[in-house]
PDB file with one MODEL, atoms N, CA, C and O in Angstrom:
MODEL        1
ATOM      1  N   UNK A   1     -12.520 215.345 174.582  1.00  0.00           N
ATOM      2  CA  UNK A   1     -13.758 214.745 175.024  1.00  0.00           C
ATOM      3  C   UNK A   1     -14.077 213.577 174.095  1.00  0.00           C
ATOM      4  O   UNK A   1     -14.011 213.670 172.869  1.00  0.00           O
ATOM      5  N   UNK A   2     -14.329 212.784 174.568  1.00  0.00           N
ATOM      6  CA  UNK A   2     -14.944 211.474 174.058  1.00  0.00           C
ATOM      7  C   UNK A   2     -16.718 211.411 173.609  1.00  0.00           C
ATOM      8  O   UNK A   2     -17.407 212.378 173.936  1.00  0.00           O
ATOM      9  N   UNK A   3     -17.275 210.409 172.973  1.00  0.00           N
ATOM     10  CA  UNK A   3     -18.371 211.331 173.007  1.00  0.00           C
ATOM     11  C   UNK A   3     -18.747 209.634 172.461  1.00  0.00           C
ATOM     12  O   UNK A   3     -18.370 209.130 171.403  1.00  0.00           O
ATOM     13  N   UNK A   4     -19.716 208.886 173.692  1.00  0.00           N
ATOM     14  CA  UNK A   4     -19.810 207.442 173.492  1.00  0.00           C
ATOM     15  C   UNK A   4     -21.492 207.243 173.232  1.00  0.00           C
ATOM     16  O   UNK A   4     -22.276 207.603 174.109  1.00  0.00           O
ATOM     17  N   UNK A   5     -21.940 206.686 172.054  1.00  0.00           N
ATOM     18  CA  UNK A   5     -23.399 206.225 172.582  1.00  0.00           C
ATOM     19  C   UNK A   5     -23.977 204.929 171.966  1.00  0.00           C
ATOM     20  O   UNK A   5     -23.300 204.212 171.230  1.00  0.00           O
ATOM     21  N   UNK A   6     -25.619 204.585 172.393  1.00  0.00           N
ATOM     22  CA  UNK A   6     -25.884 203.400 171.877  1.00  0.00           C
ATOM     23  C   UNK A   6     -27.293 203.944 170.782  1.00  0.00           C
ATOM     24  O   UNK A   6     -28.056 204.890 170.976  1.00  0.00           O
ATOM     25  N   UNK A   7     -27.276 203.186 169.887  1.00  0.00           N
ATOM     26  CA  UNK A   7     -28.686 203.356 168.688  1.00  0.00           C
ATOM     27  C   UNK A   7     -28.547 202.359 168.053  1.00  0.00           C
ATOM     28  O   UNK A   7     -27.817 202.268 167.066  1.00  0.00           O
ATOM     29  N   UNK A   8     -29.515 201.088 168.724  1.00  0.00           N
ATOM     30  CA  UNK A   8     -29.693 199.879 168.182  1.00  0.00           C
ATOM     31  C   UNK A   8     -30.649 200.297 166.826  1.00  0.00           C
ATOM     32  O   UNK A   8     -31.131 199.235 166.431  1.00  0.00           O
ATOM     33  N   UNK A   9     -31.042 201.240 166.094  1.00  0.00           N
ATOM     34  CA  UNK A   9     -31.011 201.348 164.631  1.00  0.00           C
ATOM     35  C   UNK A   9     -29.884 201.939 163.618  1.00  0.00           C
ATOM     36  O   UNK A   9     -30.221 201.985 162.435  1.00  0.00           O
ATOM     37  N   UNK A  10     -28.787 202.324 163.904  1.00  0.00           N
ATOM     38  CA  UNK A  10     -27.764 203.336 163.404  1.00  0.00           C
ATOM     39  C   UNK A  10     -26.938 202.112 163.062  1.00  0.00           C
ATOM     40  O   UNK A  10     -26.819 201.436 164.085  1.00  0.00           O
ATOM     41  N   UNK A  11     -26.424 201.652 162.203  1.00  0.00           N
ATOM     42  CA  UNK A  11     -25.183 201.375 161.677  1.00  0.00           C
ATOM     43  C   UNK A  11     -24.072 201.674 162.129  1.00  0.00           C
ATOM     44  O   UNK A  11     -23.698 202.844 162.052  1.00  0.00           O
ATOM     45  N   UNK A  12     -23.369 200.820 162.638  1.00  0.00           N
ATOM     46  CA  UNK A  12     -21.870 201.160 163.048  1.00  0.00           C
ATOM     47  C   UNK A  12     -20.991 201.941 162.783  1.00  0.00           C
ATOM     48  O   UNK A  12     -20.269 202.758 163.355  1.00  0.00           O
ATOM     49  N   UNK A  13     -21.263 201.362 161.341  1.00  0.00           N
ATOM     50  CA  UNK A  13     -20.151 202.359 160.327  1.00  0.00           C
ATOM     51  C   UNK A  13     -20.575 203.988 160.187  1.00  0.00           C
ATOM     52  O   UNK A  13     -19.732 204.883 160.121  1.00  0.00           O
ATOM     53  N   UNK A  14     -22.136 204.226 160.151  1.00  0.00           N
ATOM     54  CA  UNK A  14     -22.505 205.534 160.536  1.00  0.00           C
ATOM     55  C   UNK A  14     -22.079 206.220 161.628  1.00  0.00           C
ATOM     56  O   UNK A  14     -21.541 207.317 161.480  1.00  0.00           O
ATOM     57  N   UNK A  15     -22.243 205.729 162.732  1.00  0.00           N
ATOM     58  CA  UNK A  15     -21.119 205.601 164.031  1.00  0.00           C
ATOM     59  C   UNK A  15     -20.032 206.757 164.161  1.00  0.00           C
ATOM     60  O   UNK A  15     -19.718 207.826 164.684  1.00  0.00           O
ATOM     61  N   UNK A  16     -19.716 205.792 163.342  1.00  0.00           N
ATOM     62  CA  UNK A  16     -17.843 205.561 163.441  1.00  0.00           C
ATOM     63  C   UNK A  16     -17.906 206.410 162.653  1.00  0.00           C
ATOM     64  O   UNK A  16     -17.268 207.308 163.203  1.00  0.00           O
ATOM     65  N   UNK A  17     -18.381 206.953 161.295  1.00  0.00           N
ATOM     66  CA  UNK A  17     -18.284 208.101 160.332  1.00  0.00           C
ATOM     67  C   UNK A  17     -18.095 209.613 161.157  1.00  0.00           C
ATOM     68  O   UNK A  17     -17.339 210.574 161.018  1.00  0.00           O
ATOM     69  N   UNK A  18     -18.894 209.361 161.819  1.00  0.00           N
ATOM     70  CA  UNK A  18     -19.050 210.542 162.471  1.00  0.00           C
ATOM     71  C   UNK A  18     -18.014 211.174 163.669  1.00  0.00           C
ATOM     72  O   UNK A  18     -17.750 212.344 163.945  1.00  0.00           O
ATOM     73  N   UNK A  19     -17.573 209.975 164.220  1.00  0.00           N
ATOM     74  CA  UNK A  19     -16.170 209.853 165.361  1.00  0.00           C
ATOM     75  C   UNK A  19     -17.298 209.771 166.742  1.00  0.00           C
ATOM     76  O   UNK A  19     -17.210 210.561 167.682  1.00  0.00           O
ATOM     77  N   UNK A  20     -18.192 208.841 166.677  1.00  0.00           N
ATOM     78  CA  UNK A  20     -18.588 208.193 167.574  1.00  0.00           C
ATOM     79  C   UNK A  20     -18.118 206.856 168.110  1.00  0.00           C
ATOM     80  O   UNK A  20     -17.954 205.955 167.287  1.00  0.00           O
ATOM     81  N   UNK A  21     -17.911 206.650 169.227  1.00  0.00           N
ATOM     82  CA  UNK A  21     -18.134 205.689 169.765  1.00  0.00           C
ATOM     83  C   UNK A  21     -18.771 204.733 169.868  1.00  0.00           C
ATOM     84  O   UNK A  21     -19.757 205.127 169.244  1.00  0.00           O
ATOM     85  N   UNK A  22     -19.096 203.413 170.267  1.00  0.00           N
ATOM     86  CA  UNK A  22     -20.065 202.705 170.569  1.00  0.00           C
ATOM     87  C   UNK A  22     -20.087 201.890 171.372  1.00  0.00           C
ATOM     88  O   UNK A  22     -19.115 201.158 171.557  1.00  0.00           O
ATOM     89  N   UNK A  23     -21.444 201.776 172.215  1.00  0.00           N
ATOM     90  CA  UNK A  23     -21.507 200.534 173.493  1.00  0.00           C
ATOM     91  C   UNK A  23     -22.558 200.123 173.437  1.00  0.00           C
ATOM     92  O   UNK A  23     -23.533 200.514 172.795  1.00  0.00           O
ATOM     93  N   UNK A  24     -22.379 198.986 174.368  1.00  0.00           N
ATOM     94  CA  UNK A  24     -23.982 198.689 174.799  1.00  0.00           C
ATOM     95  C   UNK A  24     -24.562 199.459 175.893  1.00  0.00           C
ATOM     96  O   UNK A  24     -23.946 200.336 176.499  1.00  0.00           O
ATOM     97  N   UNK A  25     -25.677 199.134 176.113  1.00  0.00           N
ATOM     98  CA  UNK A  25     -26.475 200.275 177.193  1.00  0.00           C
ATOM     99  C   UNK A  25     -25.844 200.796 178.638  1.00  0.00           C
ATOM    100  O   UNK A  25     -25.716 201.842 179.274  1.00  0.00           O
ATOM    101  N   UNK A  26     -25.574 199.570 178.725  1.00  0.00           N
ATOM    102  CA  UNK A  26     -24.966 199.005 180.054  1.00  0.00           C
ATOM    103  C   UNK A  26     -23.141 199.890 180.303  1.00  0.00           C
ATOM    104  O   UNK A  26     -22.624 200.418 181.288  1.00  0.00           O
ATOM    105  N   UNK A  27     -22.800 199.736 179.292  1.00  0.00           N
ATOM    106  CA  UNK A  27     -21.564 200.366 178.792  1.00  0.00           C
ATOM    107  C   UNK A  27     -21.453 202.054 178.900  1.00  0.00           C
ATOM    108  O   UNK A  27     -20.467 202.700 179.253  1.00  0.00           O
ATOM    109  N   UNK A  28     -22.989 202.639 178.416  1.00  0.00           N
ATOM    110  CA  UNK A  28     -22.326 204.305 178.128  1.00  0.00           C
ATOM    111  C   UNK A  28     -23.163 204.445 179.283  1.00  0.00           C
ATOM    112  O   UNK A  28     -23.241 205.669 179.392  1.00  0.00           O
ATOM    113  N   UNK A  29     -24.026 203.801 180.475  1.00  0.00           N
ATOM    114  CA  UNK A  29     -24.274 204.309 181.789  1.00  0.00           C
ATOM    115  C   UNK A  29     -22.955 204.548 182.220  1.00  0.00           C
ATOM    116  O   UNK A  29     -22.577 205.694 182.463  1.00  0.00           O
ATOM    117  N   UNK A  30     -21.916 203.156 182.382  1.00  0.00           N
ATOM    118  CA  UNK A  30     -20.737 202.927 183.283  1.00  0.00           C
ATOM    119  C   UNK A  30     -20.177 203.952 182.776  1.00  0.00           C
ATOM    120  O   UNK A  30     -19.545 204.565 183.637  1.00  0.00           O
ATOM    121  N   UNK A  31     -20.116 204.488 181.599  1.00  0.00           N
ATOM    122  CA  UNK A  31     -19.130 205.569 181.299  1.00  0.00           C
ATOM    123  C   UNK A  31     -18.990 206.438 181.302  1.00  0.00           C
ATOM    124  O   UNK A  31     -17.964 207.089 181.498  1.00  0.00           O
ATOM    125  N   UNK A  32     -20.436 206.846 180.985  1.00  0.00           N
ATOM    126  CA  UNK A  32     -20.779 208.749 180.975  1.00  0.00           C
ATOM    127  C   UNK A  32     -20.756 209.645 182.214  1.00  0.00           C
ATOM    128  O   UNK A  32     -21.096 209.190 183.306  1.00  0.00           O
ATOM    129  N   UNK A  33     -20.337 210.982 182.051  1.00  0.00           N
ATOM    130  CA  UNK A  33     -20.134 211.823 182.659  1.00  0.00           C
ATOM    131  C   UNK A  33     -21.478 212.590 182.207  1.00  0.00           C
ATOM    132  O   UNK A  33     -22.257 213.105 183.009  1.00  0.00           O
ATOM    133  N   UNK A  34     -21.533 212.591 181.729  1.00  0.00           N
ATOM    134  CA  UNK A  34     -22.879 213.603 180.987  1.00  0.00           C
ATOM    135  C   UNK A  34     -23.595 212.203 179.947  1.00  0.00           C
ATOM    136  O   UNK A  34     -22.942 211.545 179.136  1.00  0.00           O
ATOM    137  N   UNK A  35     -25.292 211.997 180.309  1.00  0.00           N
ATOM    138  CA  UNK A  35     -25.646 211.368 179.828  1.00  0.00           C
ATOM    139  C   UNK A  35     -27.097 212.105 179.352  1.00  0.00           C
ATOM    140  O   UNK A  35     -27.966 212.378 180.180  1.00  0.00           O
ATOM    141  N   UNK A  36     -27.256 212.420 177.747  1.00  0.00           N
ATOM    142  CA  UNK A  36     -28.178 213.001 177.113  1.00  0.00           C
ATOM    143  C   UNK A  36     -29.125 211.976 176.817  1.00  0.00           C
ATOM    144  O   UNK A  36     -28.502 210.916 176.767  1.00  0.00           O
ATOM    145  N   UNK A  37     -30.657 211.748 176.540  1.00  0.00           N
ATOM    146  CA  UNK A  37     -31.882 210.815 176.080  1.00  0.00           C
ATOM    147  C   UNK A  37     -32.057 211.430 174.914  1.00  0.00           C
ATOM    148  O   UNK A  37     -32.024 212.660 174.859  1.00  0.00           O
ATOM    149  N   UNK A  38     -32.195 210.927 174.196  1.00  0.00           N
ATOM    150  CA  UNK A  38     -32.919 211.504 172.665  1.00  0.00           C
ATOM    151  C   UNK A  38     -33.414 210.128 172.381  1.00  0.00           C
ATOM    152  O   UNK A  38     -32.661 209.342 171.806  1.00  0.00           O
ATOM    153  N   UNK A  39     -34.722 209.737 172.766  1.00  0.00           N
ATOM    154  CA  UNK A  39     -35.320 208.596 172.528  1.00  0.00           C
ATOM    155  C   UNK A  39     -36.701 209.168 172.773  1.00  0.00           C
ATOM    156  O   UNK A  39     -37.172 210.005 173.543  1.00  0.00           O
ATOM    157  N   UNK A  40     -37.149 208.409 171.842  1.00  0.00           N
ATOM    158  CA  UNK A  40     -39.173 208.482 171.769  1.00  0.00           C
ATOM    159  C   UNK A  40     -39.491 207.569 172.678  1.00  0.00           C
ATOM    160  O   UNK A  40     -38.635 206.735 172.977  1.00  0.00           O
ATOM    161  N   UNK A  41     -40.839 207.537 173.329  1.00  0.00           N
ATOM    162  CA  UNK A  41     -41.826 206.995 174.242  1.00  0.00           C
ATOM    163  C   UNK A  41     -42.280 205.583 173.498  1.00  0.00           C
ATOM    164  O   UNK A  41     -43.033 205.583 172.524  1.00  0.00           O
ATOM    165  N   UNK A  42     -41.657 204.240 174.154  1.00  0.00           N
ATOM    166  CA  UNK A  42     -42.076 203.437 173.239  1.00  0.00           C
ATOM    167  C   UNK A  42     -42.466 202.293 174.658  1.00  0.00           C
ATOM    168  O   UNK A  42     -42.789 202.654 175.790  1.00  0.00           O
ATOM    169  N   UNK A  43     -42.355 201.270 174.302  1.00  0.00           N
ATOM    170  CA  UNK A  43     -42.360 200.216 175.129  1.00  0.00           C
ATOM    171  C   UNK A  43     -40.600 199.561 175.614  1.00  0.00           C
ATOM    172  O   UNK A  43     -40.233 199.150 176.714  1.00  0.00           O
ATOM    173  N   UNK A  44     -39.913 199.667 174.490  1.00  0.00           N
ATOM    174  CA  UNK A  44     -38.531 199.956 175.003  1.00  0.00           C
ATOM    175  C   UNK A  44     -37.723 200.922 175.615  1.00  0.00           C
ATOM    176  O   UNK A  44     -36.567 200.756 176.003  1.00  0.00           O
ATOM    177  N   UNK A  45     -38.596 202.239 175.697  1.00  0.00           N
ATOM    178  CA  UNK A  45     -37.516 203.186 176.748  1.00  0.00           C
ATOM    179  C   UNK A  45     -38.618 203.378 177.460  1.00  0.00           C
ATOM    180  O   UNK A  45     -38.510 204.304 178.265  1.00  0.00           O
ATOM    181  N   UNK A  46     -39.645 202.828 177.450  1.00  0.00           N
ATOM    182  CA  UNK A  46     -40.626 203.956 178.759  1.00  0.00           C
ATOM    183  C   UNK A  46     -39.946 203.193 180.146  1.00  0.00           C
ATOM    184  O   UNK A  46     -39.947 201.986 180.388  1.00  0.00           O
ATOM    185  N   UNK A  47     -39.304 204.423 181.058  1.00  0.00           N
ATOM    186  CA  UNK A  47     -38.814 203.698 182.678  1.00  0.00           C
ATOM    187  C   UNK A  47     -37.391 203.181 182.333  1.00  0.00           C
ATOM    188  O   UNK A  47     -36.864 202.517 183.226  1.00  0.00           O
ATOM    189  N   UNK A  48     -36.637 203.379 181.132  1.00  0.00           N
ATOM    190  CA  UNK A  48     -35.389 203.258 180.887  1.00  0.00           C
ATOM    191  C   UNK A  48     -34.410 203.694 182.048  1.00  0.00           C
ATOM    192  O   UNK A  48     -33.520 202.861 182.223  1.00  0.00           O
ATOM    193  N   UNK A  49     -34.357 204.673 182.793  1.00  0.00           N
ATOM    194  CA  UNK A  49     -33.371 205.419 183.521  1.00  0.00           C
ATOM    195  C   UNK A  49     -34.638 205.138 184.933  1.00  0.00           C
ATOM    196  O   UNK A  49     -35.674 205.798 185.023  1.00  0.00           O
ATOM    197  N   UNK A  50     -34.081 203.623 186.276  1.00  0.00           N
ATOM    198  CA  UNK A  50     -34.394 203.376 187.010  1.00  0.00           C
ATOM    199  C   UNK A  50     -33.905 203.346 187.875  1.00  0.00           C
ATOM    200  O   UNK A  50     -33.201 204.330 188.101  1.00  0.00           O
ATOM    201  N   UNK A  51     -33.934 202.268 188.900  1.00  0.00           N
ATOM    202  CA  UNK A  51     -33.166 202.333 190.042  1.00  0.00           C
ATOM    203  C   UNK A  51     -31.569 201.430 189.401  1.00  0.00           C
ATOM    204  O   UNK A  51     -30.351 201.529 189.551  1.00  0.00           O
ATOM    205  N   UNK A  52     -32.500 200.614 188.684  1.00  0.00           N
ATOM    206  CA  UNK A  52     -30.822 200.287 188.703  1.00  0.00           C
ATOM    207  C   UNK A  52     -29.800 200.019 187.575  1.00  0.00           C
ATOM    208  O   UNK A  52     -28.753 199.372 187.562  1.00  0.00           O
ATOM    209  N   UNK A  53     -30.795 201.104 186.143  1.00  0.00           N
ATOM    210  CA  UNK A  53     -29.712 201.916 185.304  1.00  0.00           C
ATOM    211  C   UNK A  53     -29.041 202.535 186.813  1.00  0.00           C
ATOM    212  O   UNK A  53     -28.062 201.985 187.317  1.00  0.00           O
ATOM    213  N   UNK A  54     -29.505 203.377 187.256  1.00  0.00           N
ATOM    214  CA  UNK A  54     -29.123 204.482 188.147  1.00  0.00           C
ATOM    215  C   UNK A  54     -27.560 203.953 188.896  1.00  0.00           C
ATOM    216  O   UNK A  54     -26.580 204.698 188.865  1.00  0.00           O
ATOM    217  N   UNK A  55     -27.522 202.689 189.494  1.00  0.00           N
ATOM    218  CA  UNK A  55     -26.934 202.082 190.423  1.00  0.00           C
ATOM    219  C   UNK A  55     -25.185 201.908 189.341  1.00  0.00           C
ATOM    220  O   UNK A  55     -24.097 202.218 189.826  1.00  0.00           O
ATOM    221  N   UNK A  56     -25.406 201.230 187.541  1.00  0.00           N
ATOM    222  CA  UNK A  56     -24.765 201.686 186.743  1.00  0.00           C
ATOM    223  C   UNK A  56     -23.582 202.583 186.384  1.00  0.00           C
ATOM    224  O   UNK A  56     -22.430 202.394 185.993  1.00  0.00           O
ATOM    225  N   UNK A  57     -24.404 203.717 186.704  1.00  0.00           N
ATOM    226  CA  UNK A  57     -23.534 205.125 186.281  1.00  0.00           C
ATOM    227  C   UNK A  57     -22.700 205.951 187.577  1.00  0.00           C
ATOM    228  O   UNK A  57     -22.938 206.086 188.777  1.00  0.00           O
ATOM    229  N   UNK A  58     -21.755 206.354 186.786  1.00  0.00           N
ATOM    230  CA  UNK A  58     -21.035 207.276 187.829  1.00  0.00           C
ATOM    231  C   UNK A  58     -21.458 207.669 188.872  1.00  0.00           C
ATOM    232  O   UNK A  58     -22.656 207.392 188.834  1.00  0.00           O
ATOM    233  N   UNK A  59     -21.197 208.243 189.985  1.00  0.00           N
ATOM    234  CA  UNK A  59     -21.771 208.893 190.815  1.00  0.00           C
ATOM    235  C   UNK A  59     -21.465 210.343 190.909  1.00  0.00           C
ATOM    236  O   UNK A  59     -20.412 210.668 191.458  1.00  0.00           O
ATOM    237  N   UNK A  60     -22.260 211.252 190.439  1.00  0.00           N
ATOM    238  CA  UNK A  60     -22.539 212.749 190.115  1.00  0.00           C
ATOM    239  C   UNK A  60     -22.970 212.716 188.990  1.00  0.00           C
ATOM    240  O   UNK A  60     -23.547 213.735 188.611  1.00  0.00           O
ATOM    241  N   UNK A  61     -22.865 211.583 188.059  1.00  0.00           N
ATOM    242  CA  UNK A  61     -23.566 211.877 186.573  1.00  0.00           C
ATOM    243  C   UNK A  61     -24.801 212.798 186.384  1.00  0.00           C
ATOM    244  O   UNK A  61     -25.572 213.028 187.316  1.00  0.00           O
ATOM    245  N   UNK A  62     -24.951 213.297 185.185  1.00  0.00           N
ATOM    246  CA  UNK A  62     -26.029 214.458 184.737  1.00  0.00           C
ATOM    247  C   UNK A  62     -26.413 214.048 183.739  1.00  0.00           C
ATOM    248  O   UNK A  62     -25.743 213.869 182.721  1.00  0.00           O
ATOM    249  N   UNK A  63     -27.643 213.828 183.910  1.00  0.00           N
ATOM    250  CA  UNK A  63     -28.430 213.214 183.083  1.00  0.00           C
ATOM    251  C   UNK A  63     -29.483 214.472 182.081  1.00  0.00           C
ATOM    252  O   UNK A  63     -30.523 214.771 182.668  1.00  0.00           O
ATOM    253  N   UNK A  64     -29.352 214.910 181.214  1.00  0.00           N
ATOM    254  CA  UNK A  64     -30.243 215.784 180.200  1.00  0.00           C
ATOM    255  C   UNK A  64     -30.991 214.843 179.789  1.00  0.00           C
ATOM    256  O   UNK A  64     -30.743 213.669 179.515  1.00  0.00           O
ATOM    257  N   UNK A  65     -31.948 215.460 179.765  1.00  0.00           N
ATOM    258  CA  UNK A  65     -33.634 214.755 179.020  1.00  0.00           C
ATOM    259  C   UNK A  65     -33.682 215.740 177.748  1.00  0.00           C
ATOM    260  O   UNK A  65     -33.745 216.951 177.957  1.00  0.00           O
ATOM    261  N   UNK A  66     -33.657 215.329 176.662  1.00  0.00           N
ATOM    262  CA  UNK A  66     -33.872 215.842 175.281  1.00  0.00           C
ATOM    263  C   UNK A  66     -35.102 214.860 174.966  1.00  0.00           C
ATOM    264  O   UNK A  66     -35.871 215.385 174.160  1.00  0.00           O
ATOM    265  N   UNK A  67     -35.568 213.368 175.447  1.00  0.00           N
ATOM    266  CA  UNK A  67     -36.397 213.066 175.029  1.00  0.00           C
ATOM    267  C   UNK A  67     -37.839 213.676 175.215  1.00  0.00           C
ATOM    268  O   UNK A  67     -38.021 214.684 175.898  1.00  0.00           O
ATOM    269  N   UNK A  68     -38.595 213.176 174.732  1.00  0.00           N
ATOM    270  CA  UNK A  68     -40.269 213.098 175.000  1.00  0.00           C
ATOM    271  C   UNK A  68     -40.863 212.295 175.609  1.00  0.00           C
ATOM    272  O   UNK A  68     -41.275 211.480 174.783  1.00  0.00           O
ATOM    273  N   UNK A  69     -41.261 211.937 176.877  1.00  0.00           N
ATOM    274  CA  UNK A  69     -42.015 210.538 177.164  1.00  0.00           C
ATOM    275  C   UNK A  69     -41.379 210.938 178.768  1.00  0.00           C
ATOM    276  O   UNK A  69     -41.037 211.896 179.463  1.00  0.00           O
ATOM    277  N   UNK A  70     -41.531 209.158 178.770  1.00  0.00           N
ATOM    278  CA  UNK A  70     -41.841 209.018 180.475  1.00  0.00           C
ATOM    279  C   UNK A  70     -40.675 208.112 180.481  1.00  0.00           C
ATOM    280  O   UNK A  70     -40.770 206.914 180.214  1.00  0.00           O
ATOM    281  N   UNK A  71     -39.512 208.738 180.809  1.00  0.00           N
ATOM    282  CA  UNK A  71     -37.777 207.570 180.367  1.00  0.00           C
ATOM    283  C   UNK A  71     -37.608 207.452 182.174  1.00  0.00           C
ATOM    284  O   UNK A  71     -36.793 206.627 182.584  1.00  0.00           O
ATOM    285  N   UNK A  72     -38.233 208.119 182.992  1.00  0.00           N
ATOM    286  CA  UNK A  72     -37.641 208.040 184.215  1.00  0.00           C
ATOM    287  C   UNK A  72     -39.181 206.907 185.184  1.00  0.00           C
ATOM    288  O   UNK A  72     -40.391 207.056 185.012  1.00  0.00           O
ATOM    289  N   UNK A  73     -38.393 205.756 186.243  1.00  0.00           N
ATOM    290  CA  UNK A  73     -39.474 205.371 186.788  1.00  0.00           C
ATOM    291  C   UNK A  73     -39.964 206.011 187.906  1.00  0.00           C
ATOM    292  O   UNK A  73     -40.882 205.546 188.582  1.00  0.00           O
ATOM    293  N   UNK A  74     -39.244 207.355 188.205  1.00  0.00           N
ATOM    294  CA  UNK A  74     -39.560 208.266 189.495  1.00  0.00           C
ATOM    295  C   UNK A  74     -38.969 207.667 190.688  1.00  0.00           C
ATOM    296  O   UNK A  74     -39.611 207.390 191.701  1.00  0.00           O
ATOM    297  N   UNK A  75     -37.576 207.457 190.504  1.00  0.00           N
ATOM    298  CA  UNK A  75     -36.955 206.443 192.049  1.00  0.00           C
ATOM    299  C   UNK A  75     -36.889 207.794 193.094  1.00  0.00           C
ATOM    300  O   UNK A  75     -37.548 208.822 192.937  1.00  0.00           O
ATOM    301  N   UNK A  76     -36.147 207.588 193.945  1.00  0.00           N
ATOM    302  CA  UNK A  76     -36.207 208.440 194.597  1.00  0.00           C
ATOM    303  C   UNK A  76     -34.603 209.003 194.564  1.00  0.00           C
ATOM    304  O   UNK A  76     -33.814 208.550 195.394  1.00  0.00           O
ATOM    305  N   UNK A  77     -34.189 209.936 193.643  1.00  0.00           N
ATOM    306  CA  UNK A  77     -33.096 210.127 193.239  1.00  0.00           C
ATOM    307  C   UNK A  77     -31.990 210.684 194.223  1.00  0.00           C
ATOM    308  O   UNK A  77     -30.819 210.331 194.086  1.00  0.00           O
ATOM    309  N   UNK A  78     -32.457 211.729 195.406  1.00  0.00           N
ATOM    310  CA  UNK A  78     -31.310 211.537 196.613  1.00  0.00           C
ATOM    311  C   UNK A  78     -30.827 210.151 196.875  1.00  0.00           C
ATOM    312  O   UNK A  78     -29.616 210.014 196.697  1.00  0.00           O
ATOM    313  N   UNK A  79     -31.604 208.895 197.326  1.00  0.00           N
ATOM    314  CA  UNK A  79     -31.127 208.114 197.891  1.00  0.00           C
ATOM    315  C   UNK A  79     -29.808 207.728 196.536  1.00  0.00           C
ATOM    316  O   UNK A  79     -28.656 207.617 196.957  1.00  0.00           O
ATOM    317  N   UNK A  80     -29.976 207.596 195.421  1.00  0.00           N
ATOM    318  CA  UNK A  80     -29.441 206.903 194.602  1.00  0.00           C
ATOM    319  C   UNK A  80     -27.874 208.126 194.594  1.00  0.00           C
ATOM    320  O   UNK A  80     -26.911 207.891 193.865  1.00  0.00           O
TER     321      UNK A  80
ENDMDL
END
């Protein structure tokens, strides 16, 4: 298993210490099979995971919410 993510505060090299991966946002939608949130409620993730992150990612992806907040804009997720 591969195990890819993004944390525009984390250091690369922290990263990589660990045997992480790294992408841009755009990157670990297209990639993930399993996509976990561990992000706080800010003005940068509130509505993060929309219609068209959504459009992005795999199709069957599973998305876990570990965050706190409001990361989803409420699309209408059958259609997607």
């Amino acid at each position: 298993m591969e195990i890819v993510g993004h944390d525009p505060f984390v250091s690369a090299s922290v990263v990589k210490d660990q045997g992480i991966g790294t992408g841009k946002l755009e990157e670990v939608y297209a990639a993930a099979d399993y996509l976990t949130l561990h992000v706080g409620l800010t003005p940068r993730t509130a509505g993060m995971i929309n219609a068209d992150s959504l459009k992005k990612m795999k199709r069957g992806v599973r998305i876990v919410n570990c965050a706190r907040g409001n990361w989803s804009t409420k699309p209408r997720w059958r259609r997607l």
